[in-house]
DSSP file (Angstrom, degrees, kcal/mol; ACC not computed):
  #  RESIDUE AA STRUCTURE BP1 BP2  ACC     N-H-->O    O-->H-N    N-H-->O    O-->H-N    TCO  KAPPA ALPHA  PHI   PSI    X-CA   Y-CA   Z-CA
    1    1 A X     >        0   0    0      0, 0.0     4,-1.1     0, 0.0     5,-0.1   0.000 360.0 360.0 360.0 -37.9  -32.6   75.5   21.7
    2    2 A X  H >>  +     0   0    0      1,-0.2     4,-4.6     2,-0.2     3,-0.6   0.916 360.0  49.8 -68.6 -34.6  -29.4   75.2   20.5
    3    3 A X  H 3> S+     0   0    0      1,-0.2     4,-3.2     2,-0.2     5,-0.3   0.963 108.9  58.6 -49.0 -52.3  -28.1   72.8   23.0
    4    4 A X  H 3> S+     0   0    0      1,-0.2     4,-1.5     2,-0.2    -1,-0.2   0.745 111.8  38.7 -71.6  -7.2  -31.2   71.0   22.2
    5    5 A X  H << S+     0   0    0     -4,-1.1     4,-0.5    -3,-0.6     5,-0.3   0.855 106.7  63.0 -57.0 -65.3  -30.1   70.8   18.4
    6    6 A X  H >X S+     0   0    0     -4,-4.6     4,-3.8     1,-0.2     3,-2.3   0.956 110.6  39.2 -46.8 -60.0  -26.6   70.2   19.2
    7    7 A X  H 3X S+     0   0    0     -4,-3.2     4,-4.1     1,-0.3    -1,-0.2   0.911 109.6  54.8 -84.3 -25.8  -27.5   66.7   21.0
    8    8 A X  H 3X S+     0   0    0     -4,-1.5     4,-1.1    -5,-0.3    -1,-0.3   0.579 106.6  53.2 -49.9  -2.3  -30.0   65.4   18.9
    9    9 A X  H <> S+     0   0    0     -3,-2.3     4,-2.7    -4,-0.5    -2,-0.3   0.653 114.9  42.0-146.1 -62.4  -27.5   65.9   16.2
   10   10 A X  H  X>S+     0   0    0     -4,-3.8     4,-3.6    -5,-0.3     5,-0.7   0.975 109.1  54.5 -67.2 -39.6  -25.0   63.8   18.3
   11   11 A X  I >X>S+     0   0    0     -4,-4.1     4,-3.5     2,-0.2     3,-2.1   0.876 111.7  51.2 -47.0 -73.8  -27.6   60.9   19.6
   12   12 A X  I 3X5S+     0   0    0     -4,-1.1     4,-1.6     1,-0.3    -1,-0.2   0.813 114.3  42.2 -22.5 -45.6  -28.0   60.7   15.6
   13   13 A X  I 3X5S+     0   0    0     -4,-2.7     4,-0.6     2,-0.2    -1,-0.3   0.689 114.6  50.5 -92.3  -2.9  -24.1   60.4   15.3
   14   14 A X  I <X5S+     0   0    0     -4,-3.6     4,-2.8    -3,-2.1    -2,-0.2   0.720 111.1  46.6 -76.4 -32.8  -24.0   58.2   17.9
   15   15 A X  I  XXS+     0   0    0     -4,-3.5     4,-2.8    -5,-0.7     5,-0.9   0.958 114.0  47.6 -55.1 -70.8  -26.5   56.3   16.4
   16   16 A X  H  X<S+     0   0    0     -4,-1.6     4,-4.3    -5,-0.7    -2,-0.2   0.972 107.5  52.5 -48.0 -42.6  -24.8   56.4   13.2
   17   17 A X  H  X5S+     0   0    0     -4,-0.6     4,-0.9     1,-0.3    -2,-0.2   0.998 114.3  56.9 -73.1 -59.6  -21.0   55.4   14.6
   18   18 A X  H >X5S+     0   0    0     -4,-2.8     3,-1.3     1,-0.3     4,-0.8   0.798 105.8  42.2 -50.3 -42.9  -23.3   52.4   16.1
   19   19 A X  H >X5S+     0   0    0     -4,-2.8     4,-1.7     2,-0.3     3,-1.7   0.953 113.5  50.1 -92.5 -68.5  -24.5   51.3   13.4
   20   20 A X  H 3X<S+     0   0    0     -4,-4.3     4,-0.6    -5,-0.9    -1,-0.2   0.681 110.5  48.7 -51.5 -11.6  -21.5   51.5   11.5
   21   21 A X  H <X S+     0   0    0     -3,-1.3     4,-1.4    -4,-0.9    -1,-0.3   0.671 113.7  52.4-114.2 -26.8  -19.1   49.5   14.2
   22   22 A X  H <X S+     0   0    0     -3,-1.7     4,-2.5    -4,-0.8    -2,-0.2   0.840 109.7  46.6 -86.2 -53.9  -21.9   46.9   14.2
   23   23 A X  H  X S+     0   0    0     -4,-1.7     4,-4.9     1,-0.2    -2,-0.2   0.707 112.6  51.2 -34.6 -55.9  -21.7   46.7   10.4
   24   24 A X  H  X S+     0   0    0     -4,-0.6     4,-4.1    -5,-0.3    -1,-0.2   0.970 106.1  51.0 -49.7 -62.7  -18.2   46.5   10.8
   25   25 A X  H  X S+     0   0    0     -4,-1.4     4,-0.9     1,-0.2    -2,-0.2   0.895 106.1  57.4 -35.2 -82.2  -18.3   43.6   13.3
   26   26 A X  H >X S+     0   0    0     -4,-2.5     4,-3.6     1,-0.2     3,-1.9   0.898 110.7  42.5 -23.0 -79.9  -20.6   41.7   11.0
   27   27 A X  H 3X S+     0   0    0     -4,-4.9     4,-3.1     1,-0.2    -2,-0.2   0.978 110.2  53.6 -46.8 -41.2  -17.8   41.8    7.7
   28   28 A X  H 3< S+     0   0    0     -4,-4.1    -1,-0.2     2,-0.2    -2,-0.2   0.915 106.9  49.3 -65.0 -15.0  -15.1   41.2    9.5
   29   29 A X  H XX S+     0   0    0     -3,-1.9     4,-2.5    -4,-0.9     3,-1.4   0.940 120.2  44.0 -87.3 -41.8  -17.0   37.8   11.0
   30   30 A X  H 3X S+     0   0    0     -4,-3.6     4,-2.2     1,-0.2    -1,-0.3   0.780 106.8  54.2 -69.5 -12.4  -17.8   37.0    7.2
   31   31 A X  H 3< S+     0   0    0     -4,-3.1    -1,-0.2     2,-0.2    -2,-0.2   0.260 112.4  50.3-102.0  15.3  -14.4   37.8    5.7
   32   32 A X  H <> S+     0   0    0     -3,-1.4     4,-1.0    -5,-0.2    -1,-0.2   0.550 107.9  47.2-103.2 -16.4  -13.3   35.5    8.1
   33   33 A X  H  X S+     0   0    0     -4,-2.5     4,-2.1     2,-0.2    -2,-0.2   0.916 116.4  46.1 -61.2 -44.6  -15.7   32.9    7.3
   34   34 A X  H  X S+     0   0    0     -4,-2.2     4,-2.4     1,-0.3     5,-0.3   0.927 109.3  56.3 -73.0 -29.4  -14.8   33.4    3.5
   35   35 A X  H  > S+     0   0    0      2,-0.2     4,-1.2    -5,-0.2    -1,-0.3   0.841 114.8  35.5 -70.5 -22.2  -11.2   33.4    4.4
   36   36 A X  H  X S+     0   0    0     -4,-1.0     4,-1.1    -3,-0.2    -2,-0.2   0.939 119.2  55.8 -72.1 -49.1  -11.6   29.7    6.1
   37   37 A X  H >X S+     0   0    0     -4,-2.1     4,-2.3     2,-0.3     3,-0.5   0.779 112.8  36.0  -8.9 -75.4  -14.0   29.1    3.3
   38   38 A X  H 3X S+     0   0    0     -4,-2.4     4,-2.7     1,-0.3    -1,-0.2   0.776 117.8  57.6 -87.7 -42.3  -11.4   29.9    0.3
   39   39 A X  H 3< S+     0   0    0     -4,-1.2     4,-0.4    -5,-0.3    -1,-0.3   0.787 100.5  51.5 -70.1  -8.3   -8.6   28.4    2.3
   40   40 A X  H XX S+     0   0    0     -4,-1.1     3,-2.2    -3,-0.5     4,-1.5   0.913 107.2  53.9 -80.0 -61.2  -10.1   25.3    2.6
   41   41 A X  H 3X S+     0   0    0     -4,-2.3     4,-1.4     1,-0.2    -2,-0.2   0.660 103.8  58.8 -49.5 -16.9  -10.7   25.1   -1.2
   42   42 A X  H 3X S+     0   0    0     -4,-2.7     4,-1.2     2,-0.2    -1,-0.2   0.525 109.9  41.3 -63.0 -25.9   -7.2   25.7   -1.7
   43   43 A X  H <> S+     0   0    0     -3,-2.2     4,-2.4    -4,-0.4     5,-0.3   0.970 114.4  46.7 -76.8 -57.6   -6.4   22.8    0.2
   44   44 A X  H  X S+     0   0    0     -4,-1.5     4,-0.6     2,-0.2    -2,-0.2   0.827 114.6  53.5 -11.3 -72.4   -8.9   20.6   -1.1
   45   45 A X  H >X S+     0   0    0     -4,-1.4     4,-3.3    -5,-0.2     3,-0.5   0.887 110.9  46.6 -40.8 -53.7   -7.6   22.2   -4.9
   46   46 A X  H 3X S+     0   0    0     -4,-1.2     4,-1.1     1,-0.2    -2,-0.2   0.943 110.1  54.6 -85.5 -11.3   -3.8   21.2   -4.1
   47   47 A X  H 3< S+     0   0    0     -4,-2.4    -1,-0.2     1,-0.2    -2,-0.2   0.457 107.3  49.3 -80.1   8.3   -4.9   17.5   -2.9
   48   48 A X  H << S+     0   0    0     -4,-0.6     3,-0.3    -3,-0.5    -1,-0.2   0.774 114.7  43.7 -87.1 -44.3   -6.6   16.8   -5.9
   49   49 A X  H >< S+     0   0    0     -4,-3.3     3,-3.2     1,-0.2    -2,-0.1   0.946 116.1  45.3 -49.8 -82.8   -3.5   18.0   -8.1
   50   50 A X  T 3< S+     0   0    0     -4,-1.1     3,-0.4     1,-0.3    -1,-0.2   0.463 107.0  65.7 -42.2  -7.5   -0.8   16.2   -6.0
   51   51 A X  T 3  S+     0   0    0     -3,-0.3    -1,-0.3     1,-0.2    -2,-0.2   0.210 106.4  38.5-102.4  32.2   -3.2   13.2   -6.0
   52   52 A X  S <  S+     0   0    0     -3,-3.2    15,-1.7     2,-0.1     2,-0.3  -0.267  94.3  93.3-138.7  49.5   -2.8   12.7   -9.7
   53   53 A X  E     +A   66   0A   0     -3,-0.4    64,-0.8    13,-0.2    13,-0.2  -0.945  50.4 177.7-121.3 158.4    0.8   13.5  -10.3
   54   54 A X  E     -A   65   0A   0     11,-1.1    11,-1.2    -2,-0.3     2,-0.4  -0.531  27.1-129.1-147.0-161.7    3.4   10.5  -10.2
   55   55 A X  E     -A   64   0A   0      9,-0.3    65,-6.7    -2,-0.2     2,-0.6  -0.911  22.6-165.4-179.3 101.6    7.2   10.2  -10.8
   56   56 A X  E     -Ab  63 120A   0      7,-5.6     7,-2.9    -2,-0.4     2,-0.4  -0.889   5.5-151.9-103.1 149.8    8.0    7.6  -13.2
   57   57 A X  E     -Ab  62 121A   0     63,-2.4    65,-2.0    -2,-0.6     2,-0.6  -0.937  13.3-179.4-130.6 139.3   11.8    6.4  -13.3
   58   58 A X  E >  S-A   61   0A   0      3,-4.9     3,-1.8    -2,-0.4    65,-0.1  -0.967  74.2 -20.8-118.2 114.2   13.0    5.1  -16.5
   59   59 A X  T 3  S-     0   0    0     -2,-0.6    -1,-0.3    63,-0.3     3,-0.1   0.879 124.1 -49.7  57.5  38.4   16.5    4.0  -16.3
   60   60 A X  T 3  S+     0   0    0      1,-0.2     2,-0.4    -3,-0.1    -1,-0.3   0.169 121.2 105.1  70.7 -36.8   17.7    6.1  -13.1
   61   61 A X  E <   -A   58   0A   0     -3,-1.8    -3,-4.9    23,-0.0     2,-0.4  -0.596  63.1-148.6-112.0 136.4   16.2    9.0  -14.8
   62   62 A X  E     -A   57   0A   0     -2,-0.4     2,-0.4    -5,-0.2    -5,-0.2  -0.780   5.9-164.4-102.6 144.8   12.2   10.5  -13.0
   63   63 A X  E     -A   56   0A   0     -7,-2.9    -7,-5.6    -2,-0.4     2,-0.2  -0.959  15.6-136.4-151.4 139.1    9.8   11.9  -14.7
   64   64 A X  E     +A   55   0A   0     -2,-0.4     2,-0.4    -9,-0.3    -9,-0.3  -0.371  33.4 176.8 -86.5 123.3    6.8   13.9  -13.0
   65   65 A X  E     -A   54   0A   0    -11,-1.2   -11,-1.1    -2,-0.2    52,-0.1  -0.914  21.2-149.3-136.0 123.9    3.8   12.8  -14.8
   66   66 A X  E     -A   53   0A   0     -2,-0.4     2,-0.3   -13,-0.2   -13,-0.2  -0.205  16.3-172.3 -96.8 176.6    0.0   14.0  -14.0
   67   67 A X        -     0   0    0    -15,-1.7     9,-0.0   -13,-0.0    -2,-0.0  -0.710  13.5-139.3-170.9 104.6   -2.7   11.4  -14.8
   68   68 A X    >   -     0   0    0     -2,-0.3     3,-1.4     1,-0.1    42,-0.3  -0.097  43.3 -81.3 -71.7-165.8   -6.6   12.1  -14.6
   69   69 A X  T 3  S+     0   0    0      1,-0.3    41,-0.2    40,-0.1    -1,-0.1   0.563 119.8  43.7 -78.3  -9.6   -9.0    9.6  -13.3
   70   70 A X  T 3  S+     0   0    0     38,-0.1    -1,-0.3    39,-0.1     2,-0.2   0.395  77.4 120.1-116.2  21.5   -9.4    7.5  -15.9
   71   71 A X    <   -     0   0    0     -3,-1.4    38,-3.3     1,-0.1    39,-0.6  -0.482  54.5-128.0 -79.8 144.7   -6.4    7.0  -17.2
   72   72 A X        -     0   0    0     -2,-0.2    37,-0.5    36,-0.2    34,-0.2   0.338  17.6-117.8 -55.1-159.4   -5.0    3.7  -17.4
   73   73 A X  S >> S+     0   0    0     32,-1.4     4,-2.6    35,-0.1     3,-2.4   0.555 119.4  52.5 -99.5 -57.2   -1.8    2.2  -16.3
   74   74 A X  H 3> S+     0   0    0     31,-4.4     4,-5.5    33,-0.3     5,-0.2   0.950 106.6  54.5 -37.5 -52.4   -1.0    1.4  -19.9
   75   75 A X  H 3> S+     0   0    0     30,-0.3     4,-1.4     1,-0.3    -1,-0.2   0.773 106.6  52.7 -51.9 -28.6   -1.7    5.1  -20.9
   76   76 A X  H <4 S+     0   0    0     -3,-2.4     4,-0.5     2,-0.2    -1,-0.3   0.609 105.2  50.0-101.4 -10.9    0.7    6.1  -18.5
   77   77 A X  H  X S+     0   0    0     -4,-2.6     4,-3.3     2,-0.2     5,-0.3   0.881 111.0  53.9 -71.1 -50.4    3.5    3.9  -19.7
   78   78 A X  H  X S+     0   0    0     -4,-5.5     4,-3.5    -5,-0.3    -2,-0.2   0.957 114.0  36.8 -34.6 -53.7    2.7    5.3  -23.0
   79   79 A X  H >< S+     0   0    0     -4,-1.4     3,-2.1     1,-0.2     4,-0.3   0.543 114.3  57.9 -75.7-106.1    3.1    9.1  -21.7
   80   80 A X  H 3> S+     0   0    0      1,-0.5     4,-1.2    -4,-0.5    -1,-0.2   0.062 115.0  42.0-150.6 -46.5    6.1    8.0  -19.3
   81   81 A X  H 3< S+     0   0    0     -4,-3.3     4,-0.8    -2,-0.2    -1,-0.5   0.988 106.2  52.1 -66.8 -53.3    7.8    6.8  -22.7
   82   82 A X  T X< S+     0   0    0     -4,-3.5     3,-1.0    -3,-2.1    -2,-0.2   0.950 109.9  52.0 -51.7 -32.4    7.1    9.1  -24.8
   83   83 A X  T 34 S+     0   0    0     -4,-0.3     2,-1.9     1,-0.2    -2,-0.2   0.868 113.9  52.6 -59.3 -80.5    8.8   11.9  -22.0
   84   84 A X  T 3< S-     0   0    0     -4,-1.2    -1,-0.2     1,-0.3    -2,-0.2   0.248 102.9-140.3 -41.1  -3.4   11.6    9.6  -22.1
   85   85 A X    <   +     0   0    0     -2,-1.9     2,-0.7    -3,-1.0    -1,-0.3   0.432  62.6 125.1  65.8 -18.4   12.0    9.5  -25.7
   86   86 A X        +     0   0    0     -5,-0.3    -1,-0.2     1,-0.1    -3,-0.1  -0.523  16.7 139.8-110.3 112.3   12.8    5.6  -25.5
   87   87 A X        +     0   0    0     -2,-0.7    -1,-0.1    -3,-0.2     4,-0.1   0.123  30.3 113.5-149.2  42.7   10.2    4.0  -28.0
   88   88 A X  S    S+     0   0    0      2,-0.1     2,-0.3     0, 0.0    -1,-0.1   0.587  72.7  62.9 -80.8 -13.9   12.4    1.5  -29.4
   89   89 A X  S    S-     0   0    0      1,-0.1     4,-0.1    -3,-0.0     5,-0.1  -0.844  89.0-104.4-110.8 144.7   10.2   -1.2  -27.7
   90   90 A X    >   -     0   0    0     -2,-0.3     3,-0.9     1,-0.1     4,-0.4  -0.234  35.4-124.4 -63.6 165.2    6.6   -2.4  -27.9
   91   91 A X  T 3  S+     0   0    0      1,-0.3    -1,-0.1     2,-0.2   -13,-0.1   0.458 108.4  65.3 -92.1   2.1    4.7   -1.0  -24.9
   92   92 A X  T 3  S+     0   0    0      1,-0.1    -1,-0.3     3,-0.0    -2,-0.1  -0.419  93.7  68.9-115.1  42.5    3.6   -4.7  -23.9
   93   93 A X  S <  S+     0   0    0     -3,-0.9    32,-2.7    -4,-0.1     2,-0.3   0.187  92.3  64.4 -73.5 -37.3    7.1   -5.0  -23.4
   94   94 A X  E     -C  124   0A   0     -4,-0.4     2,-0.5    30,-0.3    30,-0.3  -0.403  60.7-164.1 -76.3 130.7    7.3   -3.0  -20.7
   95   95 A X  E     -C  123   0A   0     28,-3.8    28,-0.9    -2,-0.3     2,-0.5  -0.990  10.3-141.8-141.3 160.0    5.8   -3.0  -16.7
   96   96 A X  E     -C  122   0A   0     -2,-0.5     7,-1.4     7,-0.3     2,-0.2  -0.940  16.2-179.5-119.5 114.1    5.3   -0.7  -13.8
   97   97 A X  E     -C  121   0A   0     24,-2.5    24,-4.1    -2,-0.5     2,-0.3  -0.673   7.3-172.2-111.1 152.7    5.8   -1.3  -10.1
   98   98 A X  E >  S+C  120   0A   0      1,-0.3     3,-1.0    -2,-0.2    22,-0.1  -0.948  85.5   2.3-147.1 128.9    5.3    0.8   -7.0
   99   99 A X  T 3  S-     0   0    0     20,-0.6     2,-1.1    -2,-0.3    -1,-0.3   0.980 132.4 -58.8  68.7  52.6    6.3   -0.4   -4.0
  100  100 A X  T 3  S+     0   0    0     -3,-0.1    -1,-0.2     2,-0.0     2,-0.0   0.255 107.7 126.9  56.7 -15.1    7.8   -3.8   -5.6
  101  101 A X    <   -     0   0    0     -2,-1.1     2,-0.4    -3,-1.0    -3,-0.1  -0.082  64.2-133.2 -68.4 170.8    4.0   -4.5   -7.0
  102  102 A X        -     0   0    0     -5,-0.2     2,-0.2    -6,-0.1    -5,-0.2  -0.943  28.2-150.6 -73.5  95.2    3.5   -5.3  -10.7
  103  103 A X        -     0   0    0     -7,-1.4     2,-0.9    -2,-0.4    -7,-0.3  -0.613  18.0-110.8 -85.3 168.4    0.6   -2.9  -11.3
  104  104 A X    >   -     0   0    0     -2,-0.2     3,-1.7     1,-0.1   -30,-0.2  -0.765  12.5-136.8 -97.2 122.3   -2.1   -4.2  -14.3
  105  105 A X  T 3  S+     0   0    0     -2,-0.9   -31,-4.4     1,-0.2   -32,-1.4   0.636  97.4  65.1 -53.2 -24.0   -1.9   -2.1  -17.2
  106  106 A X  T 3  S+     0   0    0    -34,-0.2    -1,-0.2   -33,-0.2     2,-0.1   0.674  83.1  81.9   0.4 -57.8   -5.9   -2.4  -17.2
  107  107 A X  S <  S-     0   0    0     -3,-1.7   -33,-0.3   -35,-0.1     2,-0.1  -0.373  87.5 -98.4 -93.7 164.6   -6.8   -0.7  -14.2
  108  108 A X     >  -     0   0    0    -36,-0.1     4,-0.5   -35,-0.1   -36,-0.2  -0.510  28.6-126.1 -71.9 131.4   -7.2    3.0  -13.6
  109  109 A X  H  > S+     0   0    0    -38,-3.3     4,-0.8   -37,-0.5     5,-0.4   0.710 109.6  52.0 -28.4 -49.5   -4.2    4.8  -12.0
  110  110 A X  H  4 S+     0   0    0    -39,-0.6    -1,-0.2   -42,-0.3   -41,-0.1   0.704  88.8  77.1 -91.4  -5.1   -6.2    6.2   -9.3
  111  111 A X  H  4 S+     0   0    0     -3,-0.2    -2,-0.2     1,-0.2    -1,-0.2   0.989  91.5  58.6 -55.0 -56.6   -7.7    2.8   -8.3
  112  112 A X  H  < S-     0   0    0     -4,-0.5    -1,-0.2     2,-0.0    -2,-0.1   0.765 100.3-141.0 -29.9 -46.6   -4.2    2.1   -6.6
  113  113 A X     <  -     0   0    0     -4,-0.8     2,-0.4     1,-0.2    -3,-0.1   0.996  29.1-175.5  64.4  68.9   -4.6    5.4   -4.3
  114  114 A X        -     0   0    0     -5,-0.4    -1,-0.2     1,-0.2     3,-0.1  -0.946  25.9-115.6-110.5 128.4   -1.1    6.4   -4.5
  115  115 A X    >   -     0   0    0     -2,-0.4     3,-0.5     1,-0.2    -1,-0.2   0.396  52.5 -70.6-108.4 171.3    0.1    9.3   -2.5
  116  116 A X  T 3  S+     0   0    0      1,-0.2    -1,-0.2   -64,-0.1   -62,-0.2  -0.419 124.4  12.6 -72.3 152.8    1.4   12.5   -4.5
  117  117 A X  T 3  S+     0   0    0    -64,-0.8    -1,-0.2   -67,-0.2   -63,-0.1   0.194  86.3 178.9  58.2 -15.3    5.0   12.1   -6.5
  118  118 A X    <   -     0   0    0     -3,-0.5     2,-0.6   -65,-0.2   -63,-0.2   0.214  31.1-128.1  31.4 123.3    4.1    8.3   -5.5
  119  119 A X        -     0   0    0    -65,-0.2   -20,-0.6    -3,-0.1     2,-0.4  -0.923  29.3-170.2-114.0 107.0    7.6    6.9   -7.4
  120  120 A X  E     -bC  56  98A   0    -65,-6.7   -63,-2.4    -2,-0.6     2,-0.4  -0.749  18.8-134.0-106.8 163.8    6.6    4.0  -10.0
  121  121 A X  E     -bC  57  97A   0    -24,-4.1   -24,-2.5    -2,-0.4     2,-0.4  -0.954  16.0-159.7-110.6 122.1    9.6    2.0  -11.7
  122  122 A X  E     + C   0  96A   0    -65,-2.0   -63,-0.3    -2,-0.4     2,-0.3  -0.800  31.1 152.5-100.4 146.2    9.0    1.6  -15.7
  123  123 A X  E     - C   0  95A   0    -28,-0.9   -28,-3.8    -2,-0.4     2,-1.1  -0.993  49.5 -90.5-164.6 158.3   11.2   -1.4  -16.7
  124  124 A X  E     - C   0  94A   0     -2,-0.3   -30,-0.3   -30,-0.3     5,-0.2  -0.745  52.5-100.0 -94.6 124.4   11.1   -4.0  -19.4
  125  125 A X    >   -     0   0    0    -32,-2.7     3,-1.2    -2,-1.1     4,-0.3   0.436  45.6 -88.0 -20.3 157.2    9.3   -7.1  -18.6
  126  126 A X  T 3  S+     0   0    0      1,-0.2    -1,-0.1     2,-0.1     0, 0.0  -0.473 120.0  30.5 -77.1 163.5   11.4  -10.3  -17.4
  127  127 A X  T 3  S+     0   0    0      1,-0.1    -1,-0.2    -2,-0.1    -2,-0.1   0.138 104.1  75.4 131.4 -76.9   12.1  -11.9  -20.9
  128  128 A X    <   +     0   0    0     -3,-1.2    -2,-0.1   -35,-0.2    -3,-0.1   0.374  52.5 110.5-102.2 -17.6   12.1   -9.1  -22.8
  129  129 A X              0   0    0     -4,-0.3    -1,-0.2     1,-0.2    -3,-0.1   0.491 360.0 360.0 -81.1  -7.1   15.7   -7.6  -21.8
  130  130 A X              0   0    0     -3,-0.0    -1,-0.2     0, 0.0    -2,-0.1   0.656 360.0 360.0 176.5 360.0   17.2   -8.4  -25.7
């Protein structure tokens, strides 16, 4: 009788230890789905930043500037002077190339599709120099 005690009383923990290694099995296959999951939104998260930051250079000197999806070009000559301190000039004095272009102070920043830190050149229009 006791024997017969004794093994029902192991089927039961064998039973149980299955259960539990099954259990197991199961979290670990989701906490490696959530871990592809959560890394992916971390990538996703830094290619959104790094595709609205830019690098203006004013005079030899850059400055890192972030820029949401509707900002202008103009708006960002604005911010890219005002980091720069130089606002001795009207701001339709001024233009911004990337890549040798003339961009239009009109259009949205992110219309361009310009890679992250993208390096734009702020300069004063031909003209304008005194």
């Amino acid at each position: 009788m006791e024997q017969d005690i004794r093994k029902k009383e192991e089927q039961i923990l064998e039973t149980v230890i299955d259960r539990d290694l099954r259990e197991i099995a199961a979290d670990e296959a989701q906490i490696k789905r959530d871990k592809g999951e959560v890394e992916n939104l971390r990538h996703e998260l830094a290619e959104l930043r790094e595709e609205k930051r830019v690098e203006v250079v004013i005079d030899g000197t850059p400055y890192k500037l972030d820029y949401e999806s509707e900002t202008t070009v103009k708006t960002l000559i604005i911010e890219a002077l005002k980091k720069s301190g130089n606002q001795g000039r009207a701001v339709g004095d001024w233009q911004i190339k990337y890549d040798g272009k003339v961009l239009d102070e009109n259009a949205k920043v992110a219309s361009y599709h310009l890679p992250c830190d993208a390096v734009l050149f702020l300069s004063l229009r031909a003209g304008n120099l005194g």
